[in-house]
C-alpha atoms as an extended CHARMM CRD file, in Angstrom:
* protein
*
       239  EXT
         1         1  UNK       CA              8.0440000000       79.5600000000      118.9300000000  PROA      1               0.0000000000
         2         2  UNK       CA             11.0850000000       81.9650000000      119.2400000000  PROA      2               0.0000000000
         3         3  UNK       CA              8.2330000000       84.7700000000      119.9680000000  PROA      3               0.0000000000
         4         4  UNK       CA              7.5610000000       82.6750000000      122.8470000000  PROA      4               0.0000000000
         5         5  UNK       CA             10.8820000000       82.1600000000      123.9940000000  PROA      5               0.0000000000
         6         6  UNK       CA             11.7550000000       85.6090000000      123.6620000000  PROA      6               0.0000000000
         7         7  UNK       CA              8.3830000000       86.5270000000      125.6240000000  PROA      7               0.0000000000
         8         8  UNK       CA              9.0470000000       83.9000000000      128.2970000000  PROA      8               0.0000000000
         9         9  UNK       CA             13.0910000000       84.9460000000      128.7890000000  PROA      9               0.0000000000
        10        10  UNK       CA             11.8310000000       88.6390000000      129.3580000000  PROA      10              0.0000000000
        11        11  UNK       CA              8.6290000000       87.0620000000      132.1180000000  PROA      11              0.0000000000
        12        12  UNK       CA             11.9340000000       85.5700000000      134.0120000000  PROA      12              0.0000000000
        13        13  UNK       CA             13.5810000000       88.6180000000      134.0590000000  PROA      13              0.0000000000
        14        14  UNK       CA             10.7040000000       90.1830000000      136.0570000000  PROA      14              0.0000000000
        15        15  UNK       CA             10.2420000000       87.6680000000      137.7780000000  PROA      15              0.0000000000
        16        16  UNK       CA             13.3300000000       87.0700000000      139.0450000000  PROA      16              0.0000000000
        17        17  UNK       CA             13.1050000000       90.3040000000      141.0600000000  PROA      17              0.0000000000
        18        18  UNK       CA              9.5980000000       88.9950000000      142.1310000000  PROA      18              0.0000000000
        19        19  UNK       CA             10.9710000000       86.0150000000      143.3970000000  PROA      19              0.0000000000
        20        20  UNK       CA             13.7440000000       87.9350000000      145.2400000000  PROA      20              0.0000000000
        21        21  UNK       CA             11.3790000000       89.5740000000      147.5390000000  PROA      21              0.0000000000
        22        22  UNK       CA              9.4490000000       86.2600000000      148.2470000000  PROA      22              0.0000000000
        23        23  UNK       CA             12.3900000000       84.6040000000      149.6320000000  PROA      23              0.0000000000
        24        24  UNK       CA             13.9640000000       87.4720000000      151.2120000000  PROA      24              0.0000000000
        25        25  UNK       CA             11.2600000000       87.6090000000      152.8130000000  PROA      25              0.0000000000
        26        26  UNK       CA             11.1020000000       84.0540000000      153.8000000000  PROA      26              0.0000000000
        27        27  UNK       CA             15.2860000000       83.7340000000      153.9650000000  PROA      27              0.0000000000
        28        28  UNK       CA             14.7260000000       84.0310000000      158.0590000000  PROA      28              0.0000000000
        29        29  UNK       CA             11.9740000000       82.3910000000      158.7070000000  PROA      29              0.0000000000
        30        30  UNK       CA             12.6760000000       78.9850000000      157.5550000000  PROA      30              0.0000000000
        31        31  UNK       CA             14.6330000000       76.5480000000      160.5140000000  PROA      31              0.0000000000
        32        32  UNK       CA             17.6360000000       75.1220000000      159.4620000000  PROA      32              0.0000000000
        33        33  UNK       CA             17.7340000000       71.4770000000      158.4150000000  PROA      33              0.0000000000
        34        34  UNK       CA             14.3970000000       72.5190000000      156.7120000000  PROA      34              0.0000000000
        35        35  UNK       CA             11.8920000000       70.1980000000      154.4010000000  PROA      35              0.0000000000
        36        36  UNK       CA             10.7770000000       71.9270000000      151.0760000000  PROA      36              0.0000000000
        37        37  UNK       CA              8.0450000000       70.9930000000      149.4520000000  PROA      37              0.0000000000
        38        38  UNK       CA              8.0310000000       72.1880000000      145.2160000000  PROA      38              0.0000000000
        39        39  UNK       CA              4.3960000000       71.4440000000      144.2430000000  PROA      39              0.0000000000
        40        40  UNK       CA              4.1250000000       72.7940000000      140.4470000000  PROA      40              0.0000000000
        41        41  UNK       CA              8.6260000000       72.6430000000      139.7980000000  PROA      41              0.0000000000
        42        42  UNK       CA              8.1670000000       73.5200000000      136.4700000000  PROA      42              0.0000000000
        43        43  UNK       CA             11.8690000000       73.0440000000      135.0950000000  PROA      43              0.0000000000
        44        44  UNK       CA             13.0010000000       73.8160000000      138.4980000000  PROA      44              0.0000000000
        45        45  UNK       CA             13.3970000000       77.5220000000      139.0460000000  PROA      45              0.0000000000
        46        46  UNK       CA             12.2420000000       77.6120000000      142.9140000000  PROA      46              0.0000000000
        47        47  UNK       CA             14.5610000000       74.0960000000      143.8890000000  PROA      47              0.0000000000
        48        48  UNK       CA             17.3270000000       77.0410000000      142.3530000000  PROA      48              0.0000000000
        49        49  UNK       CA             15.6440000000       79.5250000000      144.8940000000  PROA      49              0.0000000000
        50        50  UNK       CA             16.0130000000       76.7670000000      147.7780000000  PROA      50              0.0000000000
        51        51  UNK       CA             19.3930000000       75.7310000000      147.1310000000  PROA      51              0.0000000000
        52        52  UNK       CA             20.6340000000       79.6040000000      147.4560000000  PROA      52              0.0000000000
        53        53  UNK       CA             18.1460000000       80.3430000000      150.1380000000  PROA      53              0.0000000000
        54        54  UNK       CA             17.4070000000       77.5360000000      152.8550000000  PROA      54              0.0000000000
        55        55  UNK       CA             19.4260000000       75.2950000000      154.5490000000  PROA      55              0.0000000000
        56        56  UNK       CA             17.3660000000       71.8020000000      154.0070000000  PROA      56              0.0000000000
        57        57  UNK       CA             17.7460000000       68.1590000000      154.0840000000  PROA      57              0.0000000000
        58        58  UNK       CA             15.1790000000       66.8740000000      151.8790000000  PROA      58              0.0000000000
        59        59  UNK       CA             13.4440000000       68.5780000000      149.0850000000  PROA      59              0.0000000000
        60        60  UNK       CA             10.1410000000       67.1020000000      147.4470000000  PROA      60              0.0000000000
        61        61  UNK       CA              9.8440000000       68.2650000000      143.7910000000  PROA      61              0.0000000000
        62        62  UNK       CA              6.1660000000       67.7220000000      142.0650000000  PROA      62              0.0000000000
        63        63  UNK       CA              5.5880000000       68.4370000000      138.4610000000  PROA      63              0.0000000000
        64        64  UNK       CA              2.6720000000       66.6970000000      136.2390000000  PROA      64              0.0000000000
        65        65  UNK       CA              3.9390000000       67.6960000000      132.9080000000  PROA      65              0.0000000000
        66        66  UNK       CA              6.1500000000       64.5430000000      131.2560000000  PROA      66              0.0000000000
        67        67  UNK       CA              7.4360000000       67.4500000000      129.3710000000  PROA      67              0.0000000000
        68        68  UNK       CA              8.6140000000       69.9990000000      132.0150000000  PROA      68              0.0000000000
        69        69  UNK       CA              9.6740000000       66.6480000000      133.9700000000  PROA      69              0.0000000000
        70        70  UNK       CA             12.3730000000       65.7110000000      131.5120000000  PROA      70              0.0000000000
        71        71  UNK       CA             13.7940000000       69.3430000000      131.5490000000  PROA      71              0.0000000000
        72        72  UNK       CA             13.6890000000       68.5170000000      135.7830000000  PROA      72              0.0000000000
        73        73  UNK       CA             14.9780000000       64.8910000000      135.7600000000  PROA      73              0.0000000000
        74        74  UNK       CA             18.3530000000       66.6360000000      133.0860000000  PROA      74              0.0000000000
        75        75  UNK       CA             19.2380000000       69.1930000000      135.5520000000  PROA      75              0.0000000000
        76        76  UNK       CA             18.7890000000       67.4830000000      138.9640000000  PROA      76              0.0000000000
        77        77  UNK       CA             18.7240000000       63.8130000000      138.8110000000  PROA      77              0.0000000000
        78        78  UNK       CA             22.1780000000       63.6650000000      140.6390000000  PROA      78              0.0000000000
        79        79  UNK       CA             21.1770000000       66.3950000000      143.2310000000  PROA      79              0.0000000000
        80        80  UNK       CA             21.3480000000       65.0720000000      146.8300000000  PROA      80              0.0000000000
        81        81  UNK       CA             18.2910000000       65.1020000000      148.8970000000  PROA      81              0.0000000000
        82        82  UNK       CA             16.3030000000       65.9540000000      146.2000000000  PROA      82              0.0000000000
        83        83  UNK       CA             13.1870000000       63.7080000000      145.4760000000  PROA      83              0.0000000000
        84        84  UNK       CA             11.4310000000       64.5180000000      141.8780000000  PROA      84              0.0000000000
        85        85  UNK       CA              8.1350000000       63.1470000000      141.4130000000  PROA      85              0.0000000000
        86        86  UNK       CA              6.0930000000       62.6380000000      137.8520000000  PROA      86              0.0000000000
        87        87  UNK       CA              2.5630000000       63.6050000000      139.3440000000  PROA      87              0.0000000000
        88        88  UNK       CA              0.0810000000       65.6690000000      140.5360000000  PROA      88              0.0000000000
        89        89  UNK       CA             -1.0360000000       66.5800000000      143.6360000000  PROA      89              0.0000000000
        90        90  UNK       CA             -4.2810000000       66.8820000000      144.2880000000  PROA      90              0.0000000000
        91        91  UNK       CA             -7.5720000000       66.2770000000      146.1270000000  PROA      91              0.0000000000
        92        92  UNK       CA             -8.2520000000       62.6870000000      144.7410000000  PROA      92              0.0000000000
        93        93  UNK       CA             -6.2260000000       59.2870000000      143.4250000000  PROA      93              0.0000000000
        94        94  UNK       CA             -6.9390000000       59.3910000000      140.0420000000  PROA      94              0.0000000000
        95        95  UNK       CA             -6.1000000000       60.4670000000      136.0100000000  PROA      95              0.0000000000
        96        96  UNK       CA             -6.4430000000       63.4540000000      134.8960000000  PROA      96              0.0000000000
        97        97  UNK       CA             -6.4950000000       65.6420000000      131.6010000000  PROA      97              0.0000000000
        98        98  UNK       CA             -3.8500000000       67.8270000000      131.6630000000  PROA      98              0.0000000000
        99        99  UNK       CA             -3.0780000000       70.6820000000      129.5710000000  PROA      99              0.0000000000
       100       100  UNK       CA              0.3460000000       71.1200000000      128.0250000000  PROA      100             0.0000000000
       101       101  UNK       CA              0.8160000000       74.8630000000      126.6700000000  PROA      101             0.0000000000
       102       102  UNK       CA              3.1920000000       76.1250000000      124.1000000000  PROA      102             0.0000000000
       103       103  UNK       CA              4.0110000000       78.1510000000      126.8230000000  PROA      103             0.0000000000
       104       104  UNK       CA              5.0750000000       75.5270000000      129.0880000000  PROA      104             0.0000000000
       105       105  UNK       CA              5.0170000000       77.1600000000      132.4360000000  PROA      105             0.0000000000
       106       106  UNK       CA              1.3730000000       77.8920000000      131.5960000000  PROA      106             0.0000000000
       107       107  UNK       CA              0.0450000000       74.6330000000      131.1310000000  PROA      107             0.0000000000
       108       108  UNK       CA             -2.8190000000       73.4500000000      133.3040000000  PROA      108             0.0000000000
       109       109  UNK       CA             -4.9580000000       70.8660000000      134.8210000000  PROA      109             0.0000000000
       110       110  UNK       CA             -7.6200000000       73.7690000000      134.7840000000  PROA      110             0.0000000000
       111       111  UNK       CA            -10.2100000000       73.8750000000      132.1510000000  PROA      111             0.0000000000
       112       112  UNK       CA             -9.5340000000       76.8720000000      129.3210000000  PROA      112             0.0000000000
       113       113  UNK       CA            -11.9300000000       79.6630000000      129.0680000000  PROA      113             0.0000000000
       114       114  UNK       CA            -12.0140000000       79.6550000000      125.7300000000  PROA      114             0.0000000000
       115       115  UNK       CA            -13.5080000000       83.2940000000      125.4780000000  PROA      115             0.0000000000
       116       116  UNK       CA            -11.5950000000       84.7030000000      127.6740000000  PROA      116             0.0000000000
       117       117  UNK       CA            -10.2910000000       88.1830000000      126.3480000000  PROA      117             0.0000000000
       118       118  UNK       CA             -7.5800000000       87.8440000000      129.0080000000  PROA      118             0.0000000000
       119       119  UNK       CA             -6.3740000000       84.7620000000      126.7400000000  PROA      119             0.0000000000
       120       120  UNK       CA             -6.8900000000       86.2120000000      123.4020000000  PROA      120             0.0000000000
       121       121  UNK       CA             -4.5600000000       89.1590000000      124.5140000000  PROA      121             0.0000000000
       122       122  UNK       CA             -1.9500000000       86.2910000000      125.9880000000  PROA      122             0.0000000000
       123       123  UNK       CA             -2.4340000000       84.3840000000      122.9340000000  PROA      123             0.0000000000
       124       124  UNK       CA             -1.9530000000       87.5160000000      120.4140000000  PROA      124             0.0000000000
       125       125  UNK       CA              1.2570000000       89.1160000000      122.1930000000  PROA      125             0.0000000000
       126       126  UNK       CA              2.4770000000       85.0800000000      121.5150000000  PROA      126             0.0000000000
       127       127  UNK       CA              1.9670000000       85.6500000000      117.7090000000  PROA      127             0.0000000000
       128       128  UNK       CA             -0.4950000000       82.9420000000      118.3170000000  PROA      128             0.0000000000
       129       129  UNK       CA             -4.1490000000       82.7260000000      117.4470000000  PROA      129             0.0000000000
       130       130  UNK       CA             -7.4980000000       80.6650000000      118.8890000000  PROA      130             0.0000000000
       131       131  UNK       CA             -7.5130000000       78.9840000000      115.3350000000  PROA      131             0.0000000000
       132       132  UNK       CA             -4.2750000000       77.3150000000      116.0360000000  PROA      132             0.0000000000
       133       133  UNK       CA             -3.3710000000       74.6030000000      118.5500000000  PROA      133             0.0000000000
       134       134  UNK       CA             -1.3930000000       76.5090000000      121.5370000000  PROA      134             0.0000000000
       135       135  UNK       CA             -2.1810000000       73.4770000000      123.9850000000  PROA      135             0.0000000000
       136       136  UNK       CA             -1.7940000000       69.2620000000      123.6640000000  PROA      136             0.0000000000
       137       137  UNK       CA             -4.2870000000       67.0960000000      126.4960000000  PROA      137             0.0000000000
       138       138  UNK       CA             -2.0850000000       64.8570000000      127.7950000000  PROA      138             0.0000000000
       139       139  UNK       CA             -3.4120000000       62.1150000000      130.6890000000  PROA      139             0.0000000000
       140       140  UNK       CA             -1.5700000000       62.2510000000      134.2980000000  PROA      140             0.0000000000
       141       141  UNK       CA             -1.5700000000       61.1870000000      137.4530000000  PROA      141             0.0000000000
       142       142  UNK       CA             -3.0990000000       62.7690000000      140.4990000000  PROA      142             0.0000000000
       143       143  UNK       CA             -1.9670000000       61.7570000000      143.8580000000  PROA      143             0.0000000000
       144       144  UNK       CA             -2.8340000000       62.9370000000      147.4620000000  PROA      144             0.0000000000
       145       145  UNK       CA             -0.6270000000       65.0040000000      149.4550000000  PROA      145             0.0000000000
       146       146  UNK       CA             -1.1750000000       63.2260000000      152.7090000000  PROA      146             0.0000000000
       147       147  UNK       CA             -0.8230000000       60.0060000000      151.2970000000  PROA      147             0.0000000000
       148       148  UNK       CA              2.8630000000       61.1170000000      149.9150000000  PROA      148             0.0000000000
       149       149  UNK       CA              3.6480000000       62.4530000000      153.4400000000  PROA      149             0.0000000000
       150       150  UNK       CA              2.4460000000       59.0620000000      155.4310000000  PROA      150             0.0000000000
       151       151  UNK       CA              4.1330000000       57.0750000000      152.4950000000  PROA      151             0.0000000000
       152       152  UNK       CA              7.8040000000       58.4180000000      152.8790000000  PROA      152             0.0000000000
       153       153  UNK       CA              7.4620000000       59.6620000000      156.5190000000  PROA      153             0.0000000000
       154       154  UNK       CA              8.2550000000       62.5460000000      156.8050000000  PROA      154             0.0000000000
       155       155  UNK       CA              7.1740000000       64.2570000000      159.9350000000  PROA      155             0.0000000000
       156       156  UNK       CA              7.3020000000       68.2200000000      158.9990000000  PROA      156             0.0000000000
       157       157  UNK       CA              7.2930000000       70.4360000000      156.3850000000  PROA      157             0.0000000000
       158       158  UNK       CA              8.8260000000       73.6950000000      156.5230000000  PROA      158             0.0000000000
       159       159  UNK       CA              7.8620000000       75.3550000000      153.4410000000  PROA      159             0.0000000000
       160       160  UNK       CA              5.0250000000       74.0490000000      150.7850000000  PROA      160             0.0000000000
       161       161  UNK       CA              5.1120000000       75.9900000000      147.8150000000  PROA      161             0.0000000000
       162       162  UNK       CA              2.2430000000       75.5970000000      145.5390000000  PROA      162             0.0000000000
       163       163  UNK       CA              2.3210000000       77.0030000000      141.9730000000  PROA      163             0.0000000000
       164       164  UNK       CA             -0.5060000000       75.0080000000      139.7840000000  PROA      164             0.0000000000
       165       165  UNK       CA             -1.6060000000       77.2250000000      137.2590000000  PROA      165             0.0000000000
       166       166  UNK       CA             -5.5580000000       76.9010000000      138.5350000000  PROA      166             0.0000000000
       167       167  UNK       CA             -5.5160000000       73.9350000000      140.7050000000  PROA      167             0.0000000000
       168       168  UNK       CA             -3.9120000000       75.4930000000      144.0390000000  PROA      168             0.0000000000
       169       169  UNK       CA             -7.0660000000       74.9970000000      145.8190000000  PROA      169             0.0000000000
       170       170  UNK       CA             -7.3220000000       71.1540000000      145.3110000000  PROA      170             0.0000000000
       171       171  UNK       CA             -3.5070000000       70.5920000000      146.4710000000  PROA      171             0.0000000000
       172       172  UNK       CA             -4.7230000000       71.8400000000      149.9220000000  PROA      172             0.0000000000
       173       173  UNK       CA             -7.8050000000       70.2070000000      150.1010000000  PROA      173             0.0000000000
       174       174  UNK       CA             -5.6990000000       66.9890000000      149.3590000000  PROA      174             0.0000000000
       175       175  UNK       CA             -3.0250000000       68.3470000000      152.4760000000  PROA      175             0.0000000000
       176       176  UNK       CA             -5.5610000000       68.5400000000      155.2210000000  PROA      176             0.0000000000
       177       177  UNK       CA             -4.6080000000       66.0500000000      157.5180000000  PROA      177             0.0000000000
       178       178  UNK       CA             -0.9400000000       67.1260000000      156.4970000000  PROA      178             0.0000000000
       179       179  UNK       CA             -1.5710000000       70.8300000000      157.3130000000  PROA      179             0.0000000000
       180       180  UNK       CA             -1.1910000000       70.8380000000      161.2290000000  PROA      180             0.0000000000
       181       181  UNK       CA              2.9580000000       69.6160000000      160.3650000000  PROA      181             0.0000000000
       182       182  UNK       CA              3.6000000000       72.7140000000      157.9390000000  PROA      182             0.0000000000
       183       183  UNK       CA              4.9850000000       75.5560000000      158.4380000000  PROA      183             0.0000000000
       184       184  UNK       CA              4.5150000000       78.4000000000      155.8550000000  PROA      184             0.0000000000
       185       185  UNK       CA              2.4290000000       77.7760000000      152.6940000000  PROA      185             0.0000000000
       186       186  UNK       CA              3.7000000000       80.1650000000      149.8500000000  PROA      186             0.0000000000
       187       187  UNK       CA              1.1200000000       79.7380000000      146.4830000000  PROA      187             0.0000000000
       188       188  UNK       CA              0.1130000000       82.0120000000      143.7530000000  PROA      188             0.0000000000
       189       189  UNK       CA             -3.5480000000       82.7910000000      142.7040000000  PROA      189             0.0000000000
       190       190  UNK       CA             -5.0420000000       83.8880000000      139.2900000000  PROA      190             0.0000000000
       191       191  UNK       CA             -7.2400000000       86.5390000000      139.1440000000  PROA      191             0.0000000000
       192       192  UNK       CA             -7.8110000000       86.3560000000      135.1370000000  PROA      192             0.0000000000
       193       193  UNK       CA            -11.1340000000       84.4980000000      133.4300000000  PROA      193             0.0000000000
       194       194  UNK       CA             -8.4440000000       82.0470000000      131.4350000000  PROA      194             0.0000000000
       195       195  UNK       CA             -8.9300000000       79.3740000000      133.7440000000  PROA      195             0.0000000000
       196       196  UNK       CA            -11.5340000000       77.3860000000      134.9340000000  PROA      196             0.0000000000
       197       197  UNK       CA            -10.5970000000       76.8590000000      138.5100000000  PROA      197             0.0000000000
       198       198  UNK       CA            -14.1200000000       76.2080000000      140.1730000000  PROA      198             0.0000000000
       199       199  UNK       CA            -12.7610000000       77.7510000000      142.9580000000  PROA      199             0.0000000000
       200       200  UNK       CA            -12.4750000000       81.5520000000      144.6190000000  PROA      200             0.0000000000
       201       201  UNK       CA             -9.2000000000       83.2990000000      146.1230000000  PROA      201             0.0000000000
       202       202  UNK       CA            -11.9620000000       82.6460000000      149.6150000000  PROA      202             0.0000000000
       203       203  UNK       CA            -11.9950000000       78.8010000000      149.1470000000  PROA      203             0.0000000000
       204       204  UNK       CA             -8.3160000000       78.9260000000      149.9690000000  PROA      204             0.0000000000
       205       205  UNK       CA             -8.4750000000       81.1560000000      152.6450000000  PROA      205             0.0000000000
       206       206  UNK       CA            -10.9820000000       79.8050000000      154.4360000000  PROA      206             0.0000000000
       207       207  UNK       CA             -9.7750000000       76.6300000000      153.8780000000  PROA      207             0.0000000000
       208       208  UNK       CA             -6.3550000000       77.1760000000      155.5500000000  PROA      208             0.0000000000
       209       209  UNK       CA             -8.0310000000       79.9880000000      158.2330000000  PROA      209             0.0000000000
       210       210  UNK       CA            -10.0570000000       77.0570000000      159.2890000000  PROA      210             0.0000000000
       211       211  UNK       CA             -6.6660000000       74.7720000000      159.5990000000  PROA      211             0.0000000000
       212       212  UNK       CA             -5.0510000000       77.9390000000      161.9310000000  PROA      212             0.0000000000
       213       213  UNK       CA             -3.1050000000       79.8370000000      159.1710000000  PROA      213             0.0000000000
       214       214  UNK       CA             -2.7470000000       83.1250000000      158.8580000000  PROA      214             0.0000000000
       215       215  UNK       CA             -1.4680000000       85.6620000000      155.8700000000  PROA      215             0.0000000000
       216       216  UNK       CA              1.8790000000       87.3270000000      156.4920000000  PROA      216             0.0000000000
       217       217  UNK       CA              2.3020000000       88.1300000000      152.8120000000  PROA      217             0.0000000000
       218       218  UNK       CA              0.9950000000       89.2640000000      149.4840000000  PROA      218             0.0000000000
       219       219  UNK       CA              2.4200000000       90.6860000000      146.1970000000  PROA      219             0.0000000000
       220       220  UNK       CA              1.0730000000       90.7810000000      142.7960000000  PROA      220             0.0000000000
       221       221  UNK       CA              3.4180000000       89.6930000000      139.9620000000  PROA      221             0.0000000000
       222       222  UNK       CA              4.1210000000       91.6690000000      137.1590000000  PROA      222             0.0000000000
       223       223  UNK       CA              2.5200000000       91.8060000000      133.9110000000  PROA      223             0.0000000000
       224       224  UNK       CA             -0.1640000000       89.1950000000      135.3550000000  PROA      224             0.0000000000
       225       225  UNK       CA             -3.4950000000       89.1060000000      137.1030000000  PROA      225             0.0000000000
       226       226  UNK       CA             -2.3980000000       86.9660000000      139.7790000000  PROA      226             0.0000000000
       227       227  UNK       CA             -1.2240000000       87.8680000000      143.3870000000  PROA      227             0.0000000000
       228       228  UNK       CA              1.7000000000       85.6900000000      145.2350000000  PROA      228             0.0000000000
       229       229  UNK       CA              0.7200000000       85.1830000000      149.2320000000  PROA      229             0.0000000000
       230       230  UNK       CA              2.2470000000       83.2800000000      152.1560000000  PROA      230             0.0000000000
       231       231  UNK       CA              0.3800000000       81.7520000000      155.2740000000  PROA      231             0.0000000000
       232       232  UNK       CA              2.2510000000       81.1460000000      158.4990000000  PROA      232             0.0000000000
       233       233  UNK       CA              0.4240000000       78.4440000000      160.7540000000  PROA      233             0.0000000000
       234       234  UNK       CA             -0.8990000000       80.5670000000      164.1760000000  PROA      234             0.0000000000
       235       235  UNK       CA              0.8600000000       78.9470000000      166.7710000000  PROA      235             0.0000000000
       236       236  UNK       CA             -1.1770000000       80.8570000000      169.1680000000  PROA      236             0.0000000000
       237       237  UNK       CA             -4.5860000000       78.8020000000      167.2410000000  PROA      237             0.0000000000
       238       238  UNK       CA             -2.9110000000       75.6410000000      167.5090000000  PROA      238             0.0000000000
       239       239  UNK       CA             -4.2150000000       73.4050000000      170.0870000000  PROA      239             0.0000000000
């Protein structure tokens, strides 16, 4: 485990520099008195990147991991304006298998390629092997974006950030009726064979081309397979 730690501590450190560009970027673009939406908070590293970023009155914090959601609820439960929710979004009501890495900010409601050699290579620089246990199924619960937007309504969001491990896609589907009151849609994409998505970098963007977005932004992380974008809704599409 402290291979891990020291693995995941360096990952930050990158990606802290990553994440610096992606709200630089963004830093202007986002009104004042903004709505954030944290789909995938993990232990809360982008609700830091809000805080020191936007100027917001609510933010909406999803994570399905009852693990990663205790590190959440010790950080921020007294945070104003800041709403942190034990689910899922997704495309449909339901329960889910969900899988709970060693590597927490890993784990995944997408299926595990077993064979993949980009695993075996993740798993080996871990110290960690396929003959060992590196992930727990735990059930969750899956809940609809627009549903959560009629149910506490809201009537805008700024910024939806989406970071899912593999289940991106199915967020958005679940958003649709939702999508016409957002404003940017920041996500992340995998590229590797570790996860069974069932879905194609294409899905998405024709998904949110058909709903009059448009990409203003792409960079691939470091170390990983997997690209960061943002959409911007086409105000000149929008009827």
């Amino acid at each position: 485990m402290l291979r891990i730690y020291i693995i995941q501590k360096l990952l930050n450190f990158f990606d802290y520099f990553q994440q610096k560009k992606v709200f630089n970027f963004l830093k202007d673009k986002i009104n004042k008195n903004s709505i954030l939406f944290d789909v995938g908070a993990h232990y809360g590293e982008t609700i830091i990147n809000f805080d020191k970023n936007f100027d917001y009155s609510q933010i909406h914090s999803f994570e399905a991991s009852p693990k990663n959601f205790l590190e959440l609820e010790k950080k921020f439960s007294k945070k104003k304006n800041l709403f942190i929710n034990n689910f899922a979004l997704s495309n449909e009501n339901k329960q889910l298998s969900f899988n709970q890495f060693s590597d927490s900010s890993s784990s995944t409601l997408s299926k595990i390629n077993k064979d993949s050699k980009y695993l075996k290579r993740k798993l080996k620089v871990q110290g960690l092997s396929n003959k060992v246990d590196y992930f727990q199924k735990i059930n969750v619960n899956l809940r609809l974006l627009d549903d959560y937007f009629l149910d506490k309504k809201i009537d805008k969001i700024d910024l939806l950030k989406i970071d899912t491990e593999g289940h991106e896609y199915y967020v958005l589907k679940g958003s649709v009726q939702t999508l016409p009151k957002i404003e940017y849609i920041y996500f992340e994409h995998h590229y590797d064979d570790m996860l069974k998505k069932g879905y194609t970098f294409s899905d998405i963007h024709s998904l949110l081309k058909k709903n009059n977005f448009k990409m203003i932004f792409k960079s691939k992380m470091f170390f990983r397979k997997t690209f960061e974008y943002i959409y911007q809704k086409d105000k000149f599409l929008t009827f």
